[in-house]
C-alpha positions as CSV (number, residue, x, y, z in Angstrom):
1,X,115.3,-100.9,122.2
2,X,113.5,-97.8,121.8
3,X,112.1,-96.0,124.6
4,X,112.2,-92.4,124.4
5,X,109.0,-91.1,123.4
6,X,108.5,-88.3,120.8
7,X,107.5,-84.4,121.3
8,X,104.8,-83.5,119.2
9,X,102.5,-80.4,119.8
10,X,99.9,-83.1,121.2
11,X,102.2,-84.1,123.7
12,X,104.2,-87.3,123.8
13,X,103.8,-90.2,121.5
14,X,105.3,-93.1,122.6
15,X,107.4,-95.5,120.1
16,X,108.4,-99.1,119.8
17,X,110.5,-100.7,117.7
18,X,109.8,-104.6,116.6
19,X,111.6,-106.1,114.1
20,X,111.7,-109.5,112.2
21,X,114.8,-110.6,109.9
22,X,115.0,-113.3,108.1
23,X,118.2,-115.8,107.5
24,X,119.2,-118.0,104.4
25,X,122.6,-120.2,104.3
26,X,124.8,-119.0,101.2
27,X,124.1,-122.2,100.1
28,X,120.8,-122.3,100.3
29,X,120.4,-119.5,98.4
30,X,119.4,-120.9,94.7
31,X,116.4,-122.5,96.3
32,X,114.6,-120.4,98.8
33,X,112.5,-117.9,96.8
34,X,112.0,-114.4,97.9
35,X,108.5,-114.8,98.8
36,X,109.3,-117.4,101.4
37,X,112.2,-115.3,102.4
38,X,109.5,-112.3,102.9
39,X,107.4,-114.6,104.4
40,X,109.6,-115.5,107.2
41,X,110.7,-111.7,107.9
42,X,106.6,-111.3,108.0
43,X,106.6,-114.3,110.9
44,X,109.3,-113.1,112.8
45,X,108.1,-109.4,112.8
46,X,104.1,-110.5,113.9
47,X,106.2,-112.6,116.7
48,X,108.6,-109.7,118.1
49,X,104.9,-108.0,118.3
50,X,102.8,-110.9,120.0
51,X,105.5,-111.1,122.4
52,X,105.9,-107.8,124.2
53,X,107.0,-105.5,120.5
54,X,110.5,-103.4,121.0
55,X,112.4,-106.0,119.9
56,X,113.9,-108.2,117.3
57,X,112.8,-111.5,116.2
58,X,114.9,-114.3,113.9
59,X,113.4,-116.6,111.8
60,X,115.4,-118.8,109.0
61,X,113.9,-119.1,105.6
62,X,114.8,-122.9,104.9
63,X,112.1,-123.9,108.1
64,X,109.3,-122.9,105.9
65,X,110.7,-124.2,102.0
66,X,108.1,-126.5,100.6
67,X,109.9,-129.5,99.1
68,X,109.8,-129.4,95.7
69,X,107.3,-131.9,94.0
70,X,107.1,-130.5,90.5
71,X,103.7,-128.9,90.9
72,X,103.9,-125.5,90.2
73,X,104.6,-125.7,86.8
74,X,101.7,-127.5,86.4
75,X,99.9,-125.1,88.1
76,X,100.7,-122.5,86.7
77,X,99.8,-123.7,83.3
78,X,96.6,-125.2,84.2
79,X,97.7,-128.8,83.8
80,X,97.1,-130.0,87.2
81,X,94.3,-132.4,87.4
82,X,92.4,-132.6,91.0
């Protein structure tokens, strides 16, 4: 991807460019919230880096959607009994 290192009065500083992206389907949409979405660009980026960094990593926000069981409400509000 990138290989051309910079010129700075130091001398050369040499860069790399990894990136992650994350995916939805359009009609997935309504139920992947952005933190999972952020989440799984997060994954993908720490993977393009663990394996080699200059490059790109995929990852698809549905893989890591919690199914929904009603709990966060609950949570939220402090009604969930453990």
């Amino acid at each position: 991807m990138v290989d051309q290192p910079i010129e700075t009065s130091a001398g050369q500083l040499p860069v790399t460019l990894s990136l992650g992206l994350a995916s939805v389907e359009q009609d997935e949409k309504e139920t992947i919230d952005f933190e999972t979405f952020l989440r799984t660009a997060d994954e993908a980026l720490y993977a393009a880096k663990a394996r080699g960094r200059n490059r790109v990593e995929t990852g698809h926000a549905s893989a890591l959607r919690v199914p929904d069981l009603g709990l966060l409400p609950k949570i939220r509000n402090g009604s969930l009994a453990c």
